[in-house]
Kinemage of the C-alpha trace (Angstrom):
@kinemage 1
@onewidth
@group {chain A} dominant
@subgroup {mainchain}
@vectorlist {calphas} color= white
{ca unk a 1} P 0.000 0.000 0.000
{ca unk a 2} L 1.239 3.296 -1.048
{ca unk a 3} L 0.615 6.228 0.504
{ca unk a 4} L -1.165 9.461 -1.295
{ca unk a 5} L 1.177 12.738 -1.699
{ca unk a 6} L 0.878 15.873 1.113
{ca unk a 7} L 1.769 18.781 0.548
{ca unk a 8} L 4.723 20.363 2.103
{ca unk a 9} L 5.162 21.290 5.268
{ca unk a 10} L 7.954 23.076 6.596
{ca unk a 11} L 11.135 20.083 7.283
{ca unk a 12} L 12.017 19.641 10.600
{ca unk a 13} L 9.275 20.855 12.628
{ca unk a 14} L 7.117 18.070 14.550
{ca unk a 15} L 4.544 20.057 16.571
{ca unk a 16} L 1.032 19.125 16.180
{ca unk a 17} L 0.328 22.873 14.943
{ca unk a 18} L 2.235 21.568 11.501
{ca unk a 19} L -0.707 19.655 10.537
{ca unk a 20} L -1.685 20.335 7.511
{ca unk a 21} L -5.253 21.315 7.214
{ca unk a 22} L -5.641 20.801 3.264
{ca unk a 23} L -3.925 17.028 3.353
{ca unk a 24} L -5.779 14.381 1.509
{ca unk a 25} L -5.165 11.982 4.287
{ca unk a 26} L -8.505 11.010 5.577
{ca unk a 27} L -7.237 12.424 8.733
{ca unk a 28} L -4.841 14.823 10.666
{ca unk a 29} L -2.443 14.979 13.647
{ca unk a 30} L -5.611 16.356 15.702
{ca unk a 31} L -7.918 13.529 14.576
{ca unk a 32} L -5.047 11.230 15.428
{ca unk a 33} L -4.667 13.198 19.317
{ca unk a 34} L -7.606 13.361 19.792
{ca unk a 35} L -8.792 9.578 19.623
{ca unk a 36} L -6.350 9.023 22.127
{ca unk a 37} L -6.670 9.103 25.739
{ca unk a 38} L -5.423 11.974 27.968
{ca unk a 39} L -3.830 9.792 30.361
{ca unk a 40} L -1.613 8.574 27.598
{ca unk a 41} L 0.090 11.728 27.220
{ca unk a 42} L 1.127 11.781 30.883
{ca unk a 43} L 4.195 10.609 31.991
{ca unk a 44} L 4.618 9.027 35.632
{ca unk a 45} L 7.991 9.707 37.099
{ca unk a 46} L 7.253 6.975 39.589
{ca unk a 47} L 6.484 4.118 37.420
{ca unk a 48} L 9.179 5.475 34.811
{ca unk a 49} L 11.847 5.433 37.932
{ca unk a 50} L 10.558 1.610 38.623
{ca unk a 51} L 10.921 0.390 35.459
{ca unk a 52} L 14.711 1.470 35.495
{ca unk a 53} L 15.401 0.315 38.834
{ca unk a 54} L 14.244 -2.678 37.236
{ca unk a 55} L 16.651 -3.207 34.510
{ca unk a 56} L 19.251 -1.600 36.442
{ca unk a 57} L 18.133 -4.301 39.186
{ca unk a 58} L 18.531 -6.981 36.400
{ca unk a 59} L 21.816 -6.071 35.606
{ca unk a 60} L 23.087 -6.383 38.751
{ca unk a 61} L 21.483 -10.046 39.588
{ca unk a 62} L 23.053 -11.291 36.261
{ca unk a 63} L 26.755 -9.797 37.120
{ca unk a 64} L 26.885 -11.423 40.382
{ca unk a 65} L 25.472 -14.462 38.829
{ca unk a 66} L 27.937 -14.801 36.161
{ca unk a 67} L 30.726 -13.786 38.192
{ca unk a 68} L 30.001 -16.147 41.019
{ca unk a 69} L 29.105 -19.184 38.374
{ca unk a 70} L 32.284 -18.996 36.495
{ca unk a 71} L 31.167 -21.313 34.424
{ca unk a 72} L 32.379 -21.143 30.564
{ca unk a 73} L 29.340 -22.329 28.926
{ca unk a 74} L 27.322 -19.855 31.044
{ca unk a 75} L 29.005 -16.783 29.294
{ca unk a 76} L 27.401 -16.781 26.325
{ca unk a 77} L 23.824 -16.779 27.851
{ca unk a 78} L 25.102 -14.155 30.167
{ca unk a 79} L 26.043 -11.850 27.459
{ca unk a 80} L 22.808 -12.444 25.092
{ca unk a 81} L 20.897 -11.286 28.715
{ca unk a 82} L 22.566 -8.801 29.655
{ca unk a 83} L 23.310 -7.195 26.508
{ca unk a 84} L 19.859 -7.355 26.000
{ca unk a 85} L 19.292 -5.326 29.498
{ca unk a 86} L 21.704 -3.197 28.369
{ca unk a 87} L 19.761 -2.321 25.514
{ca unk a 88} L 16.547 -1.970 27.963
{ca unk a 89} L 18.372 0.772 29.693
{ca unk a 90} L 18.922 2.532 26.269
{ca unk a 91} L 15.712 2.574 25.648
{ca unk a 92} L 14.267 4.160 29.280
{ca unk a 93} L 17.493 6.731 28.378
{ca unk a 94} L 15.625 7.074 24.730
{ca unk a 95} L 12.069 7.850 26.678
{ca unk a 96} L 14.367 10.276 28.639
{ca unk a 97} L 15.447 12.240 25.621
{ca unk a 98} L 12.515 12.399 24.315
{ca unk a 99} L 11.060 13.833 27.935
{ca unk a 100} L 8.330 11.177 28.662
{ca unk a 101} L 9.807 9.424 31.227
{ca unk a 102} L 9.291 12.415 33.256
{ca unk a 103} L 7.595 15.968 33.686
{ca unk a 104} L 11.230 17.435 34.971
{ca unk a 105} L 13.916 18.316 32.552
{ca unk a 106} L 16.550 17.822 35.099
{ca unk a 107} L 15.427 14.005 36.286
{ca unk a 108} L 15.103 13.060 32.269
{ca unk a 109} L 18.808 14.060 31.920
{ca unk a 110} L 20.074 12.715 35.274
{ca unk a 111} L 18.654 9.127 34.240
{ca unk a 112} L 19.380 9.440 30.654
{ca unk a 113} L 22.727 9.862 31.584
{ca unk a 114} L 22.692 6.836 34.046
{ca unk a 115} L 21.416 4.720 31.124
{ca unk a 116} L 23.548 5.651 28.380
{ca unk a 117} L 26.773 6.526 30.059
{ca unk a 118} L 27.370 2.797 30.954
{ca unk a 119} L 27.161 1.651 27.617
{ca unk a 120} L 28.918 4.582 26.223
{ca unk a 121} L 26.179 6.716 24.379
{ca unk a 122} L 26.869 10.389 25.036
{ca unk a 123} L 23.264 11.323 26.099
{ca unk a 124} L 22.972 14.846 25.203
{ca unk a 125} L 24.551 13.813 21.808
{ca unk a 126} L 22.576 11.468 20.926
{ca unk a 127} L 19.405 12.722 22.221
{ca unk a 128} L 19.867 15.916 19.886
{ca unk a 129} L 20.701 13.761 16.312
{ca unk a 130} L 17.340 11.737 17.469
{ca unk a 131} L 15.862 15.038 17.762
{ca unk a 132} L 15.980 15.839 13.525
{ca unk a 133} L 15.337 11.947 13.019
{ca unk a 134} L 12.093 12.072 14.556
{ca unk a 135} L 11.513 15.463 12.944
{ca unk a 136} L 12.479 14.625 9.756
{ca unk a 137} L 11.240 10.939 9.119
{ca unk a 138} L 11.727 9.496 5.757
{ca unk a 139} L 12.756 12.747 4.431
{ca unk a 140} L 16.108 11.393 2.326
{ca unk a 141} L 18.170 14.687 2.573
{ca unk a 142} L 17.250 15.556 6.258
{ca unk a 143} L 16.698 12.216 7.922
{ca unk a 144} L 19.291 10.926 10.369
{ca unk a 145} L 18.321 7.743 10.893
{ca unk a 146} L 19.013 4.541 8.734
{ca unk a 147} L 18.163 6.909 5.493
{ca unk a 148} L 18.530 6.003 2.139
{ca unk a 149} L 21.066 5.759 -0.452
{ca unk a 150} L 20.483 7.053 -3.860
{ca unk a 151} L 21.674 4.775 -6.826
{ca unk a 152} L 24.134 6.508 -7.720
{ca unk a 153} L 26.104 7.307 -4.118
{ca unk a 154} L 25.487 3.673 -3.992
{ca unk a 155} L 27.051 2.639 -6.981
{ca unk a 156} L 30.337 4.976 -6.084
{ca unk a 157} L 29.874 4.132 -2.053
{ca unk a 158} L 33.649 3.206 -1.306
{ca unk a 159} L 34.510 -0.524 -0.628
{ca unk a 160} L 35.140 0.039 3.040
{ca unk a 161} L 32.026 1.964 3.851
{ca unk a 162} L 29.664 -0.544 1.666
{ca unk a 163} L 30.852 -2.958 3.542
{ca unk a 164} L 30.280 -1.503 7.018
{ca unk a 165} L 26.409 -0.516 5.602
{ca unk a 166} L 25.441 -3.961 4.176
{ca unk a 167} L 27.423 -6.362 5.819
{ca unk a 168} L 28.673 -5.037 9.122
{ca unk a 169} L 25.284 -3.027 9.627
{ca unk a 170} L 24.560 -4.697 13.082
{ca unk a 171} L 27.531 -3.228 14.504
{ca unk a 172} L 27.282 0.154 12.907
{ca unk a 173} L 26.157 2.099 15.693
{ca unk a 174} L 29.655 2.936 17.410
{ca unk a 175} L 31.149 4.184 14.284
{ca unk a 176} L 27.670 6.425 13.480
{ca unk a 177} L 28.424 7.853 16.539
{ca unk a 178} L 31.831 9.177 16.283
{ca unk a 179} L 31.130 9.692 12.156
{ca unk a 180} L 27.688 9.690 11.490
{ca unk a 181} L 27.116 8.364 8.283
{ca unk a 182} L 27.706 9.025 4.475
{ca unk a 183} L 27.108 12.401 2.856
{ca unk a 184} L 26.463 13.518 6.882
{ca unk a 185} L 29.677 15.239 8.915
{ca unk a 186} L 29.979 15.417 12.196
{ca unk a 187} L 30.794 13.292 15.598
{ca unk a 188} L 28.406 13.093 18.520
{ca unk a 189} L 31.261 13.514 21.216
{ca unk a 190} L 32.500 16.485 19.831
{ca unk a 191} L 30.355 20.145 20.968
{ca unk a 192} L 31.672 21.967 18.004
{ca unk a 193} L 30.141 19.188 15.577
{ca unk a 194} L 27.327 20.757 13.182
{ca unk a 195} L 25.141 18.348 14.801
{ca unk a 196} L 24.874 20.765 17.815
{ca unk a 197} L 23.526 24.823 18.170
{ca unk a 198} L 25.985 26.958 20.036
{ca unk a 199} L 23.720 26.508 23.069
{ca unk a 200} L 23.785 22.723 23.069
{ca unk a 201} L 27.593 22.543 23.075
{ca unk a 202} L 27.275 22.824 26.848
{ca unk a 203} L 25.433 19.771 27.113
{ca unk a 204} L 27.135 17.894 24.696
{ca unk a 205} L 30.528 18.282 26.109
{ca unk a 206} L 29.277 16.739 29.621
{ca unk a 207} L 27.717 13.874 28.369
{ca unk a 208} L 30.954 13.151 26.301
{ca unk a 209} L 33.362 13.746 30.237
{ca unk a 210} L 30.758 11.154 31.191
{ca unk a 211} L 31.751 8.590 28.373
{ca unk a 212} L 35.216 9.561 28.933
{ca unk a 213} L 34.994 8.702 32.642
{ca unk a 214} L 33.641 5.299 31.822
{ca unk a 215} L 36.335 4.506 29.425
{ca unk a 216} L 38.789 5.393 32.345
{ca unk a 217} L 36.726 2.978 34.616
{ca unk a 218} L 36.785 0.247 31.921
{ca unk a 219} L 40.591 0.771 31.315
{ca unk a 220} L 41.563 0.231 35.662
{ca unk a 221} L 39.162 -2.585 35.674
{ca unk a 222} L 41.414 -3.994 32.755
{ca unk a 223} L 44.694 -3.137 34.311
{ca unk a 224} L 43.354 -4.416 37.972
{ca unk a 225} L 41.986 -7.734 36.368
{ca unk a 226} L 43.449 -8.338 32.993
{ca unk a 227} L 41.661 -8.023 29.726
{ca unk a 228} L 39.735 -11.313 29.684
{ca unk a 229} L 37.381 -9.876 32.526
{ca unk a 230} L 36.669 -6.859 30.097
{ca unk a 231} L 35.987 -8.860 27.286
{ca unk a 232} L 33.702 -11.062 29.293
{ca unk a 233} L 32.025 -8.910 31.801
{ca unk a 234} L 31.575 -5.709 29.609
{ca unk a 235} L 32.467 -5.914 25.937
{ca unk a 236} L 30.545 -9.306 24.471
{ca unk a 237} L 27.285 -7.840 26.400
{ca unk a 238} L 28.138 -4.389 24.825
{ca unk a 239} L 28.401 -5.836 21.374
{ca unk a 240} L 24.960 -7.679 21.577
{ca unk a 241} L 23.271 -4.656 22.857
{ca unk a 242} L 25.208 -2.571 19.754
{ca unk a 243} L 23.129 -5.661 17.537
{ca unk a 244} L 19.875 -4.886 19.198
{ca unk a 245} L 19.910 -1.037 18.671
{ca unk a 246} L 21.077 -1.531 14.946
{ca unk a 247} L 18.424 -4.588 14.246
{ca unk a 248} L 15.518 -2.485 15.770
{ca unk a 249} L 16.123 0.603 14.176
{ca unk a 250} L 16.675 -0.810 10.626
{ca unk a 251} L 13.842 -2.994 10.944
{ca unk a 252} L 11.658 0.303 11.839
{ca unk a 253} L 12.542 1.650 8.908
{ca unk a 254} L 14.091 -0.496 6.073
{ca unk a 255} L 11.807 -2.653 4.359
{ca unk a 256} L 10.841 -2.466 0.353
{ca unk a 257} L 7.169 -1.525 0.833
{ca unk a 258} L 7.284 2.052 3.059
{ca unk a 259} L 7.949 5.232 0.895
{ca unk a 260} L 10.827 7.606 1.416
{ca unk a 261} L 10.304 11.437 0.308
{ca unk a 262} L 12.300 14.375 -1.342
{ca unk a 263} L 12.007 17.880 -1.194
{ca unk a 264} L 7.774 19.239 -1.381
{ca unk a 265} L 6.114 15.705 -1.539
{ca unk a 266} L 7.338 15.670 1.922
{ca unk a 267} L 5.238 16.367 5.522
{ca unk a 268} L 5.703 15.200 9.298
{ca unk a 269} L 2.279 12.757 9.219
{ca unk a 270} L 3.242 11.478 6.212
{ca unk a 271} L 6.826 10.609 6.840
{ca unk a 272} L 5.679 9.579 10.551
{ca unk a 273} L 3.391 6.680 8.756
{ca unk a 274} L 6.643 5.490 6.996
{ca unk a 275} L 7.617 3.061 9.879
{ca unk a 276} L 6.123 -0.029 11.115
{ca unk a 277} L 5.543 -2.254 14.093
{ca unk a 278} L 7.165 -5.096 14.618
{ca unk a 279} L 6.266 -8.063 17.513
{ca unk a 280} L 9.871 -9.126 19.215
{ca unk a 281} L 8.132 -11.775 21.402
{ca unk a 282} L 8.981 -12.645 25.146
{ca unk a 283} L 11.264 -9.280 25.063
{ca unk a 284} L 8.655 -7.005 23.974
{ca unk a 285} L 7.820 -6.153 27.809
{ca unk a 286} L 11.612 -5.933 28.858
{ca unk a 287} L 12.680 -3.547 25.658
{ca unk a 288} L 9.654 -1.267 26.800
{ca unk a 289} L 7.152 -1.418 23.452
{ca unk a 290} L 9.694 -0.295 21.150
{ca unk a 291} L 7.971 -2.650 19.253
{ca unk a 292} L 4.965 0.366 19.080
{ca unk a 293} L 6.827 2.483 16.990
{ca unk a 294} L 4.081 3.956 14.562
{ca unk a 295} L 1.780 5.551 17.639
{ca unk a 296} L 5.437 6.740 19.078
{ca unk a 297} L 6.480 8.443 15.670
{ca unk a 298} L 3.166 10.434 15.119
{ca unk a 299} L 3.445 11.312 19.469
{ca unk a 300} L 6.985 10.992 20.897
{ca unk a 301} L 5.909 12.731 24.052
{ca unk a 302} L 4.115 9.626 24.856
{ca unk a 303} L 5.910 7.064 27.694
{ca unk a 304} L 6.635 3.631 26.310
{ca unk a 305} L 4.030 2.076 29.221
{ca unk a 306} L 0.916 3.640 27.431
{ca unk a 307} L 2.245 3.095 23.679
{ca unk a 308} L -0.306 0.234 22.970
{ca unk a 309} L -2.871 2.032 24.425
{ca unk a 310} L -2.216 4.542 22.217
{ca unk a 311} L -1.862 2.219 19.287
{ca unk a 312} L -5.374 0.569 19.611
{ca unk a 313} L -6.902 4.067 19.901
{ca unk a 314} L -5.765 5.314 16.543
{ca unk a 315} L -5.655 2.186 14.303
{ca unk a 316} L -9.452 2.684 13.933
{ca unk a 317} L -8.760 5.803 12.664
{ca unk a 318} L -5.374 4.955 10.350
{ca unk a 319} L -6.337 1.925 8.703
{ca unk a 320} L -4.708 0.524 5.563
{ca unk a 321} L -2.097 3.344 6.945
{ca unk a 322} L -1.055 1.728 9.677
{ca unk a 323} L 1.727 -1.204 9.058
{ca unk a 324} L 2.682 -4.052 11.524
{ca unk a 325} L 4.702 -6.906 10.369
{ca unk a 326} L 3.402 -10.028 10.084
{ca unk a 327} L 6.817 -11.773 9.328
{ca unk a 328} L 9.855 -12.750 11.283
{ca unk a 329} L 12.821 -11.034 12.455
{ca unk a 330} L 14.966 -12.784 10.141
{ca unk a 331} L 12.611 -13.195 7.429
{ca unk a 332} L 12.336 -9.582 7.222
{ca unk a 333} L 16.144 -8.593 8.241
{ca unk a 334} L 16.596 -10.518 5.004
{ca unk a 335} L 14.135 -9.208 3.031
{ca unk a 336} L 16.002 -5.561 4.465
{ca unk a 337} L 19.412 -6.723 3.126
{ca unk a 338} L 18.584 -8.051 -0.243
{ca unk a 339} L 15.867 -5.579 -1.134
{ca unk a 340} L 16.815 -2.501 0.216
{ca unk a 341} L 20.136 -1.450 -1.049
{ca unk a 342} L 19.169 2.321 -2.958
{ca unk a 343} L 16.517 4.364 -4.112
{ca unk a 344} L 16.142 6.214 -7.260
{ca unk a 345} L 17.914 9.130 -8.173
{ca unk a 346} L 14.612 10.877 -9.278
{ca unk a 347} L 11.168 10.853 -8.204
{ca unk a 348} L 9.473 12.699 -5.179
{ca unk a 349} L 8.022 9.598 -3.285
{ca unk a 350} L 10.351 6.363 -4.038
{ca unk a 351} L 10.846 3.233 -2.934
{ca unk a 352} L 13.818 0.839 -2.168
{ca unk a 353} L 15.395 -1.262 -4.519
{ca unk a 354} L 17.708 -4.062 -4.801
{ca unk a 355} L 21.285 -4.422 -5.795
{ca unk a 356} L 21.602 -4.604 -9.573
{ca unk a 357} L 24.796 -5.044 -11.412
């Protein structure tokens, strides 16, 4: 199903006063809010702060665990847990940047911080470059996120970095964020990257001293106990939580039938609509809904606990807009790596397309 055209909106701008009155969607942002209930859009700082101290609780059981076990065939379980946990906390620091785990400014930033400084995502950073993805969805030239390639950078993409996009994709995320990615400059760590306004430089450099300062931690735990313990204790969990982030947020927004725009064709509901959800089975509690990721595209102000609320409320009203996959993780990581390589050069509203020789 593909969607109808908009017309423009101004790129960038999110706010539910972008609507645009004249769209030939059957219905707008306000339709959309207003099918919802209130509650939804009401973060509790309470049950926010529980669900962290859960996963931080979590994390702490399977540490002692491991380390008391010993036990060589246990590691590998450990690490698919825990770096699974660790990807739990990225996402309560992800509901912090995006202010819905709390009301207060200044508690979203002190737990974001205590999520992502562990596994060594500079908060403010990050929470700013998710800031234009979620304002520019599916736009090609503004998105941030797992964007498109045209055919032609494709077909002149140097060796090394088609490689790290296609076949080293589910590791990609610690190089985005001290490079970004192709045709886009700038590092997250760094406050005078064009990522960041003058006024968010301030920010930025803190959250980078805090990655710093767990790097310096990581490097006496290696000198006190040698690097095995690293490797075991910190990095294998690290690198499966690195898989999870990269698998979810390709899967979100990588498959052959959603539409990518250029230029006027584009507008925030539209480009919204061009993700999908996506059932991740016994973890769908512990990773927090991410699963829901339509309802939180349209409304990121709304806390993960009240996404499927949300969800039911406004499929009524979306219909043959709304996507959810029906296949499997790997059918459709697949289906993402050998149909989804480029777009066209031309064309306002295009779709992937596989590689071609």
């Amino acid at each position: 199903m593909q969607l109808k055209s908009l017309q423009s909106s101004p790129q960038g701008k999110s706010s539910l006063a972008q609507a645009q009155p004249d769209s030939d969607l059957p219905f707008s942002l306000q339709d959309l809010k207003n099918a919802i209930p209130d509650q939804c859009f009401q973060p509790s700082a309470w049950r926010s702060i529980a669900y962290f101290l859960r996963d931080l609780g979590l994390v702490v059981v399977l540490y002692v665990a491991a380390y008391r076990l010993d036990i060589w065939w246990v590691y590998p379980l450990f690490w698919v847990m825990q770096g699974t946990l660790f990807w739990a906390l990225f996402v309560v620091g992800h509901d912090c940047g995006h202010g819905s785990f709390s009301k207060w400014s200044w508690l979203n930033h002190l737990v974001g911080h205590l999520c992502h400084t562990p596994i060594l995502v500079p908060y403010h950073g990050w929470r700013i470059s998710h800031r234009t993805h979620h304002a520019n969805t599916a736009n090609i030239d503004t998105d941030e996120s797992w964007y498109p390639l045209s055919e032609s950078q494709y077909r002149n993409l140097p060796i090394a970095q088609r490689f790290v996009r296609f076949y080293a994709s589910l590791l990609a995320y610690p190089l985005y964020l001290f490079l970004r990615s192709p045709g886009r400059k700038g590092s997250h760590f760094l406050p005078s990257s064009p990522l960041f306004r003058p006024s968010e430089r301030g920010g930025v450099l803190t959250s980078t001293l805090c990655c710093a300062a767990m790097v310096t931690l990581l490097l006496g735990l290696t000198l006190q106990w040698g690097v095995g313990f690293t490797v075991k204790f910190y990095l294998m969990p690290y690198l499966v939580f690195v898989v999870w982030l990269d698998l979810v947020t390709l899967l979100h927004h990588t498959t052959p039938d959603i539409p990518w725009y250029r230029g006027q064709d584009w507008n925030f509901l539209k480009g919204a609509l061009s993700t999908i959800d996506r059932d991740y089975g016994i973890v769908n509690n512990l990773h927090h809904n991410i699963g829901t990721h339509v309802a939180h595209h349209i409304f990121l102000g709304i806390p993960h606990y009240h996404l499927k609320t949300a969800t039911a409320a406004i499929k009524p009203i979306l219909g043959d807009y709304y996507r959810q996959s029906q296949t499997s993780l790997w059918s459709s990581f697949c289906q993402a790596f050998w149909q989804c390589r480029y777009v066209p050069d031309q064309g306002s509203e295009v779709y992937y397309q596989p590689h071609r020789p």
